[in-house]
N, C-alpha and C positions, 0 to 999 in steps of 0.2 A: 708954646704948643707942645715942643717934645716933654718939657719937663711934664706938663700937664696928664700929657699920656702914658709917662711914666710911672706916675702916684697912680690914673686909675687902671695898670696891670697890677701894682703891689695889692690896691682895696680888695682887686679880686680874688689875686693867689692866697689874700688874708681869710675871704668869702669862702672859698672852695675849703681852706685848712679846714676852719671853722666848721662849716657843713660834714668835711668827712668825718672831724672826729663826732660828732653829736651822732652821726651815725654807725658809728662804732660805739659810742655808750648807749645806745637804741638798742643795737645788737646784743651786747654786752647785757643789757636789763634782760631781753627778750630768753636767750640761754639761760640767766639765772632764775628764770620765772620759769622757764620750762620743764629745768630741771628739779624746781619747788613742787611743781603740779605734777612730774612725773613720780618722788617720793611722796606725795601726797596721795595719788592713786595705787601704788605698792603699800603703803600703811593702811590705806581704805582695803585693798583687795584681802591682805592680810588680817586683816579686820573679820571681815567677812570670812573667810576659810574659816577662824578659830573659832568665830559665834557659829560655823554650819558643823565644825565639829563637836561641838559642844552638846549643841541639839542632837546632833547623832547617837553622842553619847546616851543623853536622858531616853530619847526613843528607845536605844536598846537595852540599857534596864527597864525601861517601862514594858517593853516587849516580853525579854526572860520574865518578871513576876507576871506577868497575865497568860504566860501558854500553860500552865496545868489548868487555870481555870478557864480559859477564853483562847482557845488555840487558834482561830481563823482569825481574832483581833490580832490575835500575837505576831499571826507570817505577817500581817499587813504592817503595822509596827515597825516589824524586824525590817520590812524590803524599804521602809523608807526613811529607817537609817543607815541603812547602807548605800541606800543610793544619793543620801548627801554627807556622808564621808568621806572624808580623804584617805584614810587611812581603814585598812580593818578593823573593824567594831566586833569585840568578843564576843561581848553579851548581845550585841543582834544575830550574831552566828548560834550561838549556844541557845538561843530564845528558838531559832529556827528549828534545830535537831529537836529542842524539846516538845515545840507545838507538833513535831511529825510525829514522836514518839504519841502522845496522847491520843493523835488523830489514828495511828494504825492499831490501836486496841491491844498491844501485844504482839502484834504480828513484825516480821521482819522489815523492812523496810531500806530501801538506799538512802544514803548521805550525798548531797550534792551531783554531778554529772560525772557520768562514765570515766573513767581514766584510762586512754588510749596506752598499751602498753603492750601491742603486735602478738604473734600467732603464740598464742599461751598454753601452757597442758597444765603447770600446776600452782599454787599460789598458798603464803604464810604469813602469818600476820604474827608479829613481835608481841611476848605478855601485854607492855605496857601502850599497844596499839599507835606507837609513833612511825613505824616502817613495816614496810611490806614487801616480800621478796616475790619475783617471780619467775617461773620456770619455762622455759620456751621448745616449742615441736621442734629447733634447730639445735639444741644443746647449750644453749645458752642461758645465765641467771642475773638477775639486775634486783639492786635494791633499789626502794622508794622510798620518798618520806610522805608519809599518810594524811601527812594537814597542809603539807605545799601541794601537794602532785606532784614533785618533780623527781626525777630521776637521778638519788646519791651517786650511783657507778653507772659507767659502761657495761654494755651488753657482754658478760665474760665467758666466753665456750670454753669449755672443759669435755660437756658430754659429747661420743659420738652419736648421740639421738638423741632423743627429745626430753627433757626431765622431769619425770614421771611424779614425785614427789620432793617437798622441799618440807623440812620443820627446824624449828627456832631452837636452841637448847634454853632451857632452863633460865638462865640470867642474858639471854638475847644477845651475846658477845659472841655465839657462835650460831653457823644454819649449816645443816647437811644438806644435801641432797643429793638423789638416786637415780639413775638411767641408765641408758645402752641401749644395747641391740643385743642379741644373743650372741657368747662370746665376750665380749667386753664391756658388760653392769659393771659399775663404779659406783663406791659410797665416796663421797668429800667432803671435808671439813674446810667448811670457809669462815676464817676472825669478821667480826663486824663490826665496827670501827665508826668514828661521826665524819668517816670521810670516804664512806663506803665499804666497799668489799674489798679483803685482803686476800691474798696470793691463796689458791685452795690448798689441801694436803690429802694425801690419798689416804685411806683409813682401811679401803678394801675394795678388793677387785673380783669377781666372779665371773662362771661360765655363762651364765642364763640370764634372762633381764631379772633387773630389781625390779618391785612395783610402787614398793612401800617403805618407806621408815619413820620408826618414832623413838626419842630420847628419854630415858628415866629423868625424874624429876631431881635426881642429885649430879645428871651431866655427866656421869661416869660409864654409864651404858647407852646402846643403842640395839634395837631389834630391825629386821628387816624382812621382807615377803616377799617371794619370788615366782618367777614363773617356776620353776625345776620343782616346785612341792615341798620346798625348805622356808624355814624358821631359824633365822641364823641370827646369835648374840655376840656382838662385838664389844669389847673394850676400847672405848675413846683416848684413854689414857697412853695404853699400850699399842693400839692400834692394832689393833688383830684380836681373830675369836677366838669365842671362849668357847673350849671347848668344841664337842661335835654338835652337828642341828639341835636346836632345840626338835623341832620336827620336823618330818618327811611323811611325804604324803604320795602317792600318784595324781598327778594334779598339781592346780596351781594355789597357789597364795598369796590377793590381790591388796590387802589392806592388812595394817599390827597397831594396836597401840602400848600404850602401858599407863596402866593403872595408875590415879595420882600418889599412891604412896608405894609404888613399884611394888607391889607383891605379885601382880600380875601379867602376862603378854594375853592381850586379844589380839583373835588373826579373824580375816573374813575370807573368804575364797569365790571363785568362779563361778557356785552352785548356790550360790547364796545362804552361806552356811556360815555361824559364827560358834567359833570354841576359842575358850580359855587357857590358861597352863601356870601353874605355880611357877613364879620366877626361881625360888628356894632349890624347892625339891624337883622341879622342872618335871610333876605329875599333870597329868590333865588336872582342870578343875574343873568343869563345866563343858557341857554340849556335846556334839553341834546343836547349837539354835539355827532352826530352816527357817527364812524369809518365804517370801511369794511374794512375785510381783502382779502387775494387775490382771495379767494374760494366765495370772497360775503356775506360774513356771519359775523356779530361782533364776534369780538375778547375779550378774557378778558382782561382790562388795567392794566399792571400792576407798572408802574411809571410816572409819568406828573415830567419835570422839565422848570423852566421860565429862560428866559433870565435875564442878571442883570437888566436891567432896567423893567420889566416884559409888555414890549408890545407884549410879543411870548412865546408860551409854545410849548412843542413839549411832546405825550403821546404815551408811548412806546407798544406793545400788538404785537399780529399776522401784524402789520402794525407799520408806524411810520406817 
């Protein structure tokens, strides 16, 4: 008997081995199946992502070529490649601008949603439209970049007030800008860089607020408009003017530009007056030209900007 129930503990312990391992190659299959099925649904989903961008794709060239002729086909097109994209679609973006453009007739129009960018007084866009600086009521300047939205630098105070105007120079490597309070108007010169705004440089310092300035198109001059009734030309190079005022006035002088091949400074003023001045000979050339606004009464001007060829200028104020 003992022997007997000796063999039937061993059939068992052989029974139980037996059993667990089968359950461990049960297990063992069931992991490597799982793991088959779960690369199987990563290559399916991948699958799928690269045929949904694909289609994307075609939607948005099929969108760009039909918005000069079929603009409300086109937005539709364009939103429903973007909306099964993974990635951004150019040409549904580009298809979109185009079909607005068609749609507003010539007229002006916004690009995309608002860009929150706090309590702002003045704002410049780079020639080749990739960044946007902006000037702030607290003395502060931040660059953008104009096709992310996002903000290249910190908020950088320099001005004690608010900064009245900002302009790009010539090749976009530099931006001025102009502010104060009476008593301490500052011109600066800030590098622009692909990693934002570098260290400013004082260029010039006055009694009376600046309101205005604008750079020659060879980068080497700057004009600027003041409250004090001066027309004041600086050297960028040397940093310091040239010379006494261009002009003086009783009065103010709210807006300057310069002509696209420098021959000339436009100034605007308080009373909504626009006069010209040989850069050369630093004679009048023109004006004042009187605005009216709609009440009949001059406006203050507070920006002149020329066409590229400069046979037109158009001066901004209570009128245009």
């Amino acid at each position: 008997l003992g022997d007997a129930e000796h063999e039937r503990a061993q059939r068992l312990r052989r029974l139980r081995r037996r059993g667990a391992a089968a359950l461990g190659a049960l297990a063992l299959a069931a992991t490597a199946a799982s793991v088959v099925a779960w690369g199987a649904l990563g290559d399916a989903q991948d699958s799928e992502a690269e045929a949904q961008d694909s289609l994307a794709a075609a939607l948005g060239s099929r969108a760009d070529a039909l918005a000069p002729e079929d603009p409300y086909l086109a937005l539709r097109v364009a939103a429903e490649s973007i909306a099964r994209s993974t990635e951004p679609e150019p040409d549904a973006d580009q298809a979109l601008i185009r079909a607005r453009q068609v749609l507003a007739e010539g007229r002006v129009f916004p690009v995309g949603e608002p860009v929150e960018v706090g309590d702002a007084l003045s704002v410049a866009v780079s020639s080749d439209g990739t960044t946007f600086a902006v000037g702030g009521r607290d003395g502060w300047v931040q660059l953008w970049d104009a096709t992310s939205r996002q903000p290249l630098s910190e908020r950088l105070v320099e001005h004690r007030d608010g900064v009245n105007k900002l302009a790009f120079g010539p090749f976009d490597d530099r931006l001025y800008s102009v502010g104060g309070e009476s008593g301490s108007a500052r011109l600066l010169e800030w590098p622009v860089t692909s990693d934002g705004l570098g260290d400013p440089v004082l260029v010039a310092e006055t009694d009376d607020v600046i309101w205005s300035v604008a750079v020659s198109s060879d980068g080497t001059t700057a004009a600027t408009a003041s409250e004090d009734g001066t027309v004041r030309l600086w050297d960028l190079n040397q940093r310091q003017q040239i010379a006494e005022p261009l002009v003086e006035r009783i009065g103010d002088f709210t807006a300057v530009a310069i002509t696209p091949d420098d021959r000339f400074v436009v100034v605007g003023n308080g009373s909504g007056e626009v006069t010209g001045w040989d850069l050369e000979s630093r004679e009048l050339a023109f004006g004042p030209v009187v605005g009216q606004s709609m009440d009949g009464v001059g406006a203050d001007v507070w920006d002149i900007v020329f066409s590229d060829d400069g046979m037109m200028a158009i001066a901004g104020s209570g009128f245009v």
